[in-house]
TORPA-4810 file (N, C-alpha, C, O; in nm, 3 decimals):
<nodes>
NODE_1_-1.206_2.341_-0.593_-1.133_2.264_-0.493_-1.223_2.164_-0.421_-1.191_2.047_-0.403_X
NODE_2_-1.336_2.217_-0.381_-1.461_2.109_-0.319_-1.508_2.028_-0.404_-1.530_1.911_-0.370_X
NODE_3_-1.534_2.072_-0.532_-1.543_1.922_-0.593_-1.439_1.830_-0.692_-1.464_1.725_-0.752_X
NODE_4_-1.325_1.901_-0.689_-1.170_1.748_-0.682_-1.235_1.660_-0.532_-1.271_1.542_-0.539_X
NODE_5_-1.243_1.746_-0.397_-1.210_1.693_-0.277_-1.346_1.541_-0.303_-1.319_1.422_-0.321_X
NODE_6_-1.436_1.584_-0.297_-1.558_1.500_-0.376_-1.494_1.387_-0.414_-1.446_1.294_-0.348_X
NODE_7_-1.501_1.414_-0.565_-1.456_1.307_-0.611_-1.346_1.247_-0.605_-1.341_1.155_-0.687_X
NODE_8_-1.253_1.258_-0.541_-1.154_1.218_-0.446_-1.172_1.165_-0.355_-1.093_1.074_-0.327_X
NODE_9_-1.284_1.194_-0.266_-1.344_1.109_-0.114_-1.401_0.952_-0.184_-1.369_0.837_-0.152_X
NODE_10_-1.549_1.029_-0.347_-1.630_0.917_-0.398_-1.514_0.827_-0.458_-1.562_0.713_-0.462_X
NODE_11_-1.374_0.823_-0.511_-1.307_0.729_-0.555_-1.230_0.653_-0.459_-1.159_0.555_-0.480_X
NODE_12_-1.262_0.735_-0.310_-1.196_0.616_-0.164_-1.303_0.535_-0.186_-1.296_0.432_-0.253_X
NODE_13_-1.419_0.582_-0.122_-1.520_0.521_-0.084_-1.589_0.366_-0.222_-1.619_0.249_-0.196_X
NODE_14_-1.589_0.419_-0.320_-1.596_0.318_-0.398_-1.472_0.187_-0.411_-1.496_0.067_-0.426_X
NODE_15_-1.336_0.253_-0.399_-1.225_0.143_-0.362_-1.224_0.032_-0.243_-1.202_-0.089_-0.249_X
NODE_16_-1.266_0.139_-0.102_-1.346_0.058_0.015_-1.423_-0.068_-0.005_-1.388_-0.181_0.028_X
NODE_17_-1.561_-0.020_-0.080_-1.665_-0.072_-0.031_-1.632_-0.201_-0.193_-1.679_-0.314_-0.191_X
NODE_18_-1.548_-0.150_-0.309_-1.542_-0.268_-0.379_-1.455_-0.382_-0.282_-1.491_-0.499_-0.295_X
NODE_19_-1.353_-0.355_-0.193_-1.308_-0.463_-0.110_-1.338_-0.509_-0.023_-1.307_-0.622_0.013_X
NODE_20_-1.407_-0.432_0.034_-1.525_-0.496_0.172_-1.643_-0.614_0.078_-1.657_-0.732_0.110_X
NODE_21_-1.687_-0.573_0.007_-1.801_-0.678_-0.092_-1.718_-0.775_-0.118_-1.756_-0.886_-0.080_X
NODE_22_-1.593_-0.766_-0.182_-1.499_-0.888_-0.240_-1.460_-0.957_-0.126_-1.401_-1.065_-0.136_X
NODE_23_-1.481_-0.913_-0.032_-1.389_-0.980_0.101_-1.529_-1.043_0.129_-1.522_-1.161_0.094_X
NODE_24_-1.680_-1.008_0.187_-1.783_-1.057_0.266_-1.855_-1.138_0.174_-1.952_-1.205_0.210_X
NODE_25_-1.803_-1.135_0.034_-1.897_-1.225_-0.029_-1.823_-1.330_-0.170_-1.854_-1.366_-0.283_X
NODE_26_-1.707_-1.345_-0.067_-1.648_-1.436_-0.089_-1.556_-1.443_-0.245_-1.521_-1.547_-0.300_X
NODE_27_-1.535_-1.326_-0.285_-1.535_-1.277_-0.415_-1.441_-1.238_-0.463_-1.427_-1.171_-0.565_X
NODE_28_-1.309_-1.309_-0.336_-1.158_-1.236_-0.405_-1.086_-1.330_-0.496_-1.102_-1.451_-0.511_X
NODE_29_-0.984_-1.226_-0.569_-0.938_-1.315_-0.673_-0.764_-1.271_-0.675_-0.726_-1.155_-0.659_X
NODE_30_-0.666_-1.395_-0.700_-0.543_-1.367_-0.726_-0.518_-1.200_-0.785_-0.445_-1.119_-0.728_X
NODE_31_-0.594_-1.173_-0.910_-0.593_-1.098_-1.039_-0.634_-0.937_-0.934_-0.597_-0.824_-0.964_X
NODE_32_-0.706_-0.970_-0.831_-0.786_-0.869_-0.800_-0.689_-0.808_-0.664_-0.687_-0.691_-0.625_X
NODE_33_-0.600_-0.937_-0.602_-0.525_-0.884_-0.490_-0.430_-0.824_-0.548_-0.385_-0.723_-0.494_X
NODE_34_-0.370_-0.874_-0.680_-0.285_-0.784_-0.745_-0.314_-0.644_-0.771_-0.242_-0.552_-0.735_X
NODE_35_-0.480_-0.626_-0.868_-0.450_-0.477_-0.929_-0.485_-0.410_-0.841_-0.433_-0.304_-0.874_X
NODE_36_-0.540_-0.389_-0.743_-0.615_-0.338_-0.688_-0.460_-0.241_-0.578_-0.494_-0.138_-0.519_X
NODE_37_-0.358_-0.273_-0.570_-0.295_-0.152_-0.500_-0.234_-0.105_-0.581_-0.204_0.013_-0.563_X
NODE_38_-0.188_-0.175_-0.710_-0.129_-0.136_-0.776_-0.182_0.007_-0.861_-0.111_0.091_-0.917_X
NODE_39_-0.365_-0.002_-0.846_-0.416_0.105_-0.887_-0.456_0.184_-0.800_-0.508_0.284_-0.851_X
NODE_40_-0.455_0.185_-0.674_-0.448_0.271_-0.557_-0.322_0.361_-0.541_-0.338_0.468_-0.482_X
NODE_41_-0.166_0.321_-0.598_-0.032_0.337_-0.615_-0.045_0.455_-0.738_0.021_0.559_-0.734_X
NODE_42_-0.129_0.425_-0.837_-0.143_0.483_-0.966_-0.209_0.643_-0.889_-0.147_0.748_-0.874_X
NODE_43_-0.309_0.619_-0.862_-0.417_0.731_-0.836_-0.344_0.827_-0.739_-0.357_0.950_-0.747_X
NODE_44_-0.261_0.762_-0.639_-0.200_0.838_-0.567_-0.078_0.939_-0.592_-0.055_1.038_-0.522_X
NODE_45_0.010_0.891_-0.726_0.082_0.926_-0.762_0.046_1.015_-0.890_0.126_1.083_-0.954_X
NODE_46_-0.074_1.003_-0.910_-0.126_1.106_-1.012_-0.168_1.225_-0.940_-0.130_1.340_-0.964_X
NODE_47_-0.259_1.185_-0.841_-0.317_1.286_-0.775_-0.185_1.394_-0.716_-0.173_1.512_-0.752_X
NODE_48_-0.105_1.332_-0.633_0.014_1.428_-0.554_0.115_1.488_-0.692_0.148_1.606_-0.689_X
NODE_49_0.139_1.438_-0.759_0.196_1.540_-0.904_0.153_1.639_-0.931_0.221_1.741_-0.944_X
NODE_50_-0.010_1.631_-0.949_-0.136_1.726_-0.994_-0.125_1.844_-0.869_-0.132_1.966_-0.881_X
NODE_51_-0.112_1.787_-0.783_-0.080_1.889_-0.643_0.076_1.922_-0.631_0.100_2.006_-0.544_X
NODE_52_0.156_1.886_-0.682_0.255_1.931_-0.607_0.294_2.035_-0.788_0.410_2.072_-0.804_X
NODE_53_0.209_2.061_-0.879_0.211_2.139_-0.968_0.139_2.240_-0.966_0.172_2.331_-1.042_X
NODE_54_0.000_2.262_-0.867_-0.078_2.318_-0.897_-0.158_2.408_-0.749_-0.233_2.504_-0.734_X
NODE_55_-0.077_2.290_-0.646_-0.134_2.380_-0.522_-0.008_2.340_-0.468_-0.059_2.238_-0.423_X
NODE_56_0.126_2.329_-0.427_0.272_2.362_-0.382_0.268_2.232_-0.288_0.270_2.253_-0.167_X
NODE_57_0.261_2.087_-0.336_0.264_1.987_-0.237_0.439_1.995_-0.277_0.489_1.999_-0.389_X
NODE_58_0.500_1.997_-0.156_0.641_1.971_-0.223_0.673_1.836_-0.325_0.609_1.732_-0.331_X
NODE_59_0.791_1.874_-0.398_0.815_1.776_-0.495_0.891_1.655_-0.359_0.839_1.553_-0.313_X
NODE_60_0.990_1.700_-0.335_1.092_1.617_-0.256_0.967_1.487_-0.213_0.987_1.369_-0.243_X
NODE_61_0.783_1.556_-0.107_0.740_1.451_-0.089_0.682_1.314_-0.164_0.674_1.194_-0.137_X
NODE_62_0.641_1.410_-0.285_0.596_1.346_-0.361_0.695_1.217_-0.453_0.645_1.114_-0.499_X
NODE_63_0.847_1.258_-0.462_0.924_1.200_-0.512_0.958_1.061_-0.373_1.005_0.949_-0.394_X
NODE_64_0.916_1.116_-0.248_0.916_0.959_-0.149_0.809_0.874_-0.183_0.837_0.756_-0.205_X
NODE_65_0.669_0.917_-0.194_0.545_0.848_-0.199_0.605_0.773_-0.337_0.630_0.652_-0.328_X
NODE_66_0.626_0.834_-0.445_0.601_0.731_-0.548_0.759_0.664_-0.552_0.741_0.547_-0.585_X
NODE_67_0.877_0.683_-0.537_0.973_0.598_-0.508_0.986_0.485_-0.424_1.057_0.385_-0.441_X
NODE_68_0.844_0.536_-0.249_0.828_0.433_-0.185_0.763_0.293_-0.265_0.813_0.181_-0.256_X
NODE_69_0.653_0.323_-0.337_0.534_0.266_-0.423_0.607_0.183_-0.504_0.584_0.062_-0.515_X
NODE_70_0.735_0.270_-0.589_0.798_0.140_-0.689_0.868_0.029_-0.603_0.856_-0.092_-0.628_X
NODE_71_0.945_0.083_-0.495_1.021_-0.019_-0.417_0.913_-0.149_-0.418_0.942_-0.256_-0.471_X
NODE_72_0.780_-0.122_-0.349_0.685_-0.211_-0.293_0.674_-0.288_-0.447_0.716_-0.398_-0.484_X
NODE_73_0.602_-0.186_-0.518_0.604_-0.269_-0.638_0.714_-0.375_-0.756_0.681_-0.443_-0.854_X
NODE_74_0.828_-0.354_-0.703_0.960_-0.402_-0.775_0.953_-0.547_-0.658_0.940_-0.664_-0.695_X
NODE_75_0.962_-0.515_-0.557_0.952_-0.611_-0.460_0.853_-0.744_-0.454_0.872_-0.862_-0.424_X
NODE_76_0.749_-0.677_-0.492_0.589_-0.766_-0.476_0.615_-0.840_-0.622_0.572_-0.954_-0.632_X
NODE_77_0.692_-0.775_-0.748_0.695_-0.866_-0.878_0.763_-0.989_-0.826_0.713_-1.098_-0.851_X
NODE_78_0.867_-0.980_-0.761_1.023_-1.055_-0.733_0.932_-1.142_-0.644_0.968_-1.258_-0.658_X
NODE_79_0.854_-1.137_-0.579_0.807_-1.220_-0.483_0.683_-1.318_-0.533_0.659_-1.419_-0.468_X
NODE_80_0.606_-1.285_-0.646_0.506_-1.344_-0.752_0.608_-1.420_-0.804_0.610_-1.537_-0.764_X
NODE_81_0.704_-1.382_-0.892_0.758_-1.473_-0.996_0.850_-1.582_-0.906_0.898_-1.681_-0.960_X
NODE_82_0.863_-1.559_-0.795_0.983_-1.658_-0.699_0.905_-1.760_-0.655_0.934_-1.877_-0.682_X
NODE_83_0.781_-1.723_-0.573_0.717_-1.776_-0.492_0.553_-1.808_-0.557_0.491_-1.912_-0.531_X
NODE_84_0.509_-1.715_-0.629_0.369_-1.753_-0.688_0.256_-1.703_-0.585_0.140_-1.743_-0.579_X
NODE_85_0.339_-1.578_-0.480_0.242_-1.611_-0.351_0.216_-1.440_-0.380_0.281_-1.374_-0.461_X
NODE_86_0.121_-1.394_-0.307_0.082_-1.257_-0.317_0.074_-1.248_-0.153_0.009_-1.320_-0.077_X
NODE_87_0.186_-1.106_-0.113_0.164_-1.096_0.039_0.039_-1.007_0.046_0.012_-0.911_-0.026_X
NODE_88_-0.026_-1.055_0.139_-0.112_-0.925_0.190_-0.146_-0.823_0.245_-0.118_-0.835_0.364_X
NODE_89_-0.211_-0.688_0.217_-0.182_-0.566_0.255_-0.232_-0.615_0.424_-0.316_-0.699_0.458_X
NODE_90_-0.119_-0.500_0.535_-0.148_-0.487_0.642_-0.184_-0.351_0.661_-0.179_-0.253_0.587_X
NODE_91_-0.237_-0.373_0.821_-0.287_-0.220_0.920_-0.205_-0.143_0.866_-0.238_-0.074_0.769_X
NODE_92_-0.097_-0.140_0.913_-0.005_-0.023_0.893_0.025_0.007_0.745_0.061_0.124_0.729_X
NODE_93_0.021_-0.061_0.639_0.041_-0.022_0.501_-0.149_0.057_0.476_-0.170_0.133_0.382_X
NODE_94_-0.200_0.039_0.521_-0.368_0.104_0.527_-0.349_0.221_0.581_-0.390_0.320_0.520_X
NODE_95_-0.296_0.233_0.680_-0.249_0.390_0.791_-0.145_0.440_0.680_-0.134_0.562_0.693_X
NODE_96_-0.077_0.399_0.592_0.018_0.501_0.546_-0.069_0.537_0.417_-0.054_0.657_0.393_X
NODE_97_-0.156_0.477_0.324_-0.244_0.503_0.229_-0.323_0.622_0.327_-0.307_0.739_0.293_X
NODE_98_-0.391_0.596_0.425_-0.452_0.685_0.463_-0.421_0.826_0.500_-0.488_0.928_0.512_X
NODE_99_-0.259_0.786_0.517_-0.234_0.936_0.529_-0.204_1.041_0.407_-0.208_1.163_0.396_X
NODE_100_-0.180_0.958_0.340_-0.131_0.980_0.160_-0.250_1.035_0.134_-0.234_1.152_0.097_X
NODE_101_-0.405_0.990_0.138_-0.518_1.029_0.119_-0.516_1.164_0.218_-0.519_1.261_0.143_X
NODE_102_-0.513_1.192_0.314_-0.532_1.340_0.415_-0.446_1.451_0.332_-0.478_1.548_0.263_X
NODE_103_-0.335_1.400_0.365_-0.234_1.471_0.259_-0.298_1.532_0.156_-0.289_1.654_0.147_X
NODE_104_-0.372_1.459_0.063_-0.424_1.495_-0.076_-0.525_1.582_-0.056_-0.548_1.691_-0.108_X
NODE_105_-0.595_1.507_0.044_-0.696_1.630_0.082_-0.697_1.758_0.151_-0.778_1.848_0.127_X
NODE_106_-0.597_1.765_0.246_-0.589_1.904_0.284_-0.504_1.998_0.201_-0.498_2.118_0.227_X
NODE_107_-0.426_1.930_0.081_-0.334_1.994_-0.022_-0.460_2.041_-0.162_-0.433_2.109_-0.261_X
NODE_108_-0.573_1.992_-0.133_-0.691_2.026_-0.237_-0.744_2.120_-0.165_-0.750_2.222_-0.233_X
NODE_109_-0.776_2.132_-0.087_-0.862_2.259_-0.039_-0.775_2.357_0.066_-0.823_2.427_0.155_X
NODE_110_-0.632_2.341_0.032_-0.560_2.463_0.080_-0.598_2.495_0.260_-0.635_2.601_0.311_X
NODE_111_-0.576_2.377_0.317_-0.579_2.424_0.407_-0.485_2.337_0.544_-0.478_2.237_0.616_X
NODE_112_-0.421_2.485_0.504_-0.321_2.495_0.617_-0.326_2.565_0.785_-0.398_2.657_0.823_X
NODE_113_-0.246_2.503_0.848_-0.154_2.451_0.859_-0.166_2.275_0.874_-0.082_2.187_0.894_X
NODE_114_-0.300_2.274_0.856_-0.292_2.119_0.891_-0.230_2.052_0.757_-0.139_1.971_0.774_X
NODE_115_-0.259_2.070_0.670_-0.152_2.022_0.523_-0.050_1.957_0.603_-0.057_1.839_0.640_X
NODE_116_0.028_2.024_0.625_0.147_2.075_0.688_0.193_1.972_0.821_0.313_1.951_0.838_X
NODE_117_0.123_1.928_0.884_0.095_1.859_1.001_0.084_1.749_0.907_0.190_1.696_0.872_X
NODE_118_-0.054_1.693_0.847_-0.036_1.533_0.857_0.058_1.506_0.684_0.040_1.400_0.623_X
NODE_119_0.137_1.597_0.637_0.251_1.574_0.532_0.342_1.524_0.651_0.344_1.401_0.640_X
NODE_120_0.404_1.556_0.740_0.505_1.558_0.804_0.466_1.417_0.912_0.558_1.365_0.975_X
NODE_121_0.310_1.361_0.924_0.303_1.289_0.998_0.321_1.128_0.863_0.386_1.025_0.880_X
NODE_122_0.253_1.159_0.768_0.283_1.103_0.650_0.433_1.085_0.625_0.460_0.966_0.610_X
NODE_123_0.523_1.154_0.618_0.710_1.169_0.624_0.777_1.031_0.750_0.874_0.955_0.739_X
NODE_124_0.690_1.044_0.843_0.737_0.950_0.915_0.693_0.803_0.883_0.775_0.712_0.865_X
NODE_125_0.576_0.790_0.878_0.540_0.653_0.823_0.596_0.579_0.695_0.606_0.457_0.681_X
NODE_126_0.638_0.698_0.587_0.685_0.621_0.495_0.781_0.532_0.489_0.760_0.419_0.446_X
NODE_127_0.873_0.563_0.523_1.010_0.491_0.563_0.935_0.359_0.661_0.954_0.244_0.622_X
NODE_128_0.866_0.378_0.767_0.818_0.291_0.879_0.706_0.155_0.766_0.696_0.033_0.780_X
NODE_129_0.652_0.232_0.680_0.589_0.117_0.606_0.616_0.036_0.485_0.546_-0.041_0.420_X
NODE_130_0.783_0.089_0.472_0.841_0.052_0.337_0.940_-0.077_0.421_0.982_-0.179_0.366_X
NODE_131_0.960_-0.044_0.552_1.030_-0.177_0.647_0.922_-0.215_0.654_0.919_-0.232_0.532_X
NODE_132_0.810_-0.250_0.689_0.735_-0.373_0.745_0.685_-0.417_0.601_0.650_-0.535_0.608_X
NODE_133_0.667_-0.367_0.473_0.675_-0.426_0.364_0.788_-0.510_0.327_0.791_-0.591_0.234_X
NODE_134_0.854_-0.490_0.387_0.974_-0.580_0.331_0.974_-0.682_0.397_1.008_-0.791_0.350_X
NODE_135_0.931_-0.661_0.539_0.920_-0.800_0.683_0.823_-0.918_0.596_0.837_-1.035_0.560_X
NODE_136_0.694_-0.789_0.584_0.618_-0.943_0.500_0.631_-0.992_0.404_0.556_-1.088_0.387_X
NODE_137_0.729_-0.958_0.288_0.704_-1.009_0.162_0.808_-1.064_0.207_0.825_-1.150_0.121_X
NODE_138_0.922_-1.082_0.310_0.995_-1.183_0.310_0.985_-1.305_0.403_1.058_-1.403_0.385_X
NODE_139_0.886_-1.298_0.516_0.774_-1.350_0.570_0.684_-1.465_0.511_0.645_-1.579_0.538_X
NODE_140_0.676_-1.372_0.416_0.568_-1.463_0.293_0.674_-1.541_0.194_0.652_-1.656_0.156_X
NODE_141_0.755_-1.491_0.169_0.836_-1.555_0.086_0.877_-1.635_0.122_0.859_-1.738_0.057_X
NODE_142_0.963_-1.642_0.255_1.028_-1.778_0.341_0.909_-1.897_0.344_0.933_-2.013_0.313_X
NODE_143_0.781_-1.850_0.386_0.660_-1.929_0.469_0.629_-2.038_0.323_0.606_-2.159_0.334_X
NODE_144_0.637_-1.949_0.166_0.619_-2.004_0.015_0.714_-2.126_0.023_0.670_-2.240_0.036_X
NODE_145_0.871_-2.092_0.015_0.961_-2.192_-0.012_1.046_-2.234_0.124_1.168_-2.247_0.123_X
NODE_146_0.967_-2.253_0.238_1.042_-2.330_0.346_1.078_-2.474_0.301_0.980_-2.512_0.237_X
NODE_147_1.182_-2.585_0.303_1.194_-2.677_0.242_1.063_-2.797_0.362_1.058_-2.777_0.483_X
NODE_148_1.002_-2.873_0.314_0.942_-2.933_0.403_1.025_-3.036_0.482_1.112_-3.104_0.429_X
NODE_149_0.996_-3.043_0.602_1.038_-3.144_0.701_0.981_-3.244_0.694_0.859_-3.243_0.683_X
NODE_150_1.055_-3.362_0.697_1.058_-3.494_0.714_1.015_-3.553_0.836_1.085_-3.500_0.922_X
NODE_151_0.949_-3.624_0.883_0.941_-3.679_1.015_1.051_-3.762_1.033_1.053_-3.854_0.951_X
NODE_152_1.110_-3.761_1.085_1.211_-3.881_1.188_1.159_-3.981_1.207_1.043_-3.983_1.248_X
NODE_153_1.236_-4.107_1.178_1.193_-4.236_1.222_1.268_-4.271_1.362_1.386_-4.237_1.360_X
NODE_154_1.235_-4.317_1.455_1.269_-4.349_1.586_1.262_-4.470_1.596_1.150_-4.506_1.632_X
NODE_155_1.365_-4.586_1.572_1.386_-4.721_1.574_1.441_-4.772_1.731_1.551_-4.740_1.776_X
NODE_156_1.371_-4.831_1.780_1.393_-4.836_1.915_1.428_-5.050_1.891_1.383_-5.134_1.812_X
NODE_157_1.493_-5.054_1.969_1.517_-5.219_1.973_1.494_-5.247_2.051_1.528_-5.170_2.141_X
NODE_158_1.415_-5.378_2.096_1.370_-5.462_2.244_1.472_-5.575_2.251_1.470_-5.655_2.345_X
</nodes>
């Protein structure tokens, strides 16, 4: 159980620090804002299966996390192919990954009751970060295809 939790922490920490480098050294890419949740989405939904088979994460939660994940992801295609624009991850979509991550971890090393606590604090955010996903990708979407304004001509006669 301590070393899933391990290499579970070393595959945050390497996801981190590859986006902190891409961000400080100037190094981001269309290709990279794409895969990069999309494989955070992957890992998460592998990992909570693996748990909800093997150490009792309920199914019901696990069936929100990755139903939330396709919504985002069905959404974020519709918004590439419309607009060409990629919205960007916010605070609060980071706070609900993060709790998805606690979750995983206190469901790996069996320890309850806190499991139990931040699943249920996780339960609330989901729903809360699947609306403000939708605010920005339609945010972003409007901001893509606003029609541009014209200046006004103001003909004044003497």
């Amino acid at each position: 159980d301590w070393f899933a939790l391990l290499a579970i922490l070393g595959s945050g920490l390497t996801d981190f620090f590859d986006g902190y480098f891409a961000r400080h050294m100037n190094q981001r890419s269309q290709l990279g804002r794409m895969l990069d949740p999309v494989v955070d989405k992957i890992l998460v939904a592998v990992l909570m299966l693996f748990l909800a088979k093997y150490k009792s994460l309920p199914y019901w939660y696990v069936s929100m996390v990755i139903g939330r994940d396709i919504i985002i992801l069905i959404a974020s295609v519709y918004l590439i192919s419309k607009s060409r624009n990629i919205a960007e991850s916010n605070l609060f979509g980071k706070l609900t990954l993060m709790s998805f991550l606690a979750v995983i971890m206190f469901y790996t090393i069996n320890f309850y009751p806190v499991n139990l606590v931040v699943l249920w604090g996780s339960v609330v955010l989901i729903p809360s970060s699947l609306l403000k996903y939708f605010k920005l990708h339609n945010e972003t979407f409007v901001k893509k295809n606003a029609p541009v304004k014209k200046k006004s001509t103001v003909w004044v006669e003497k």
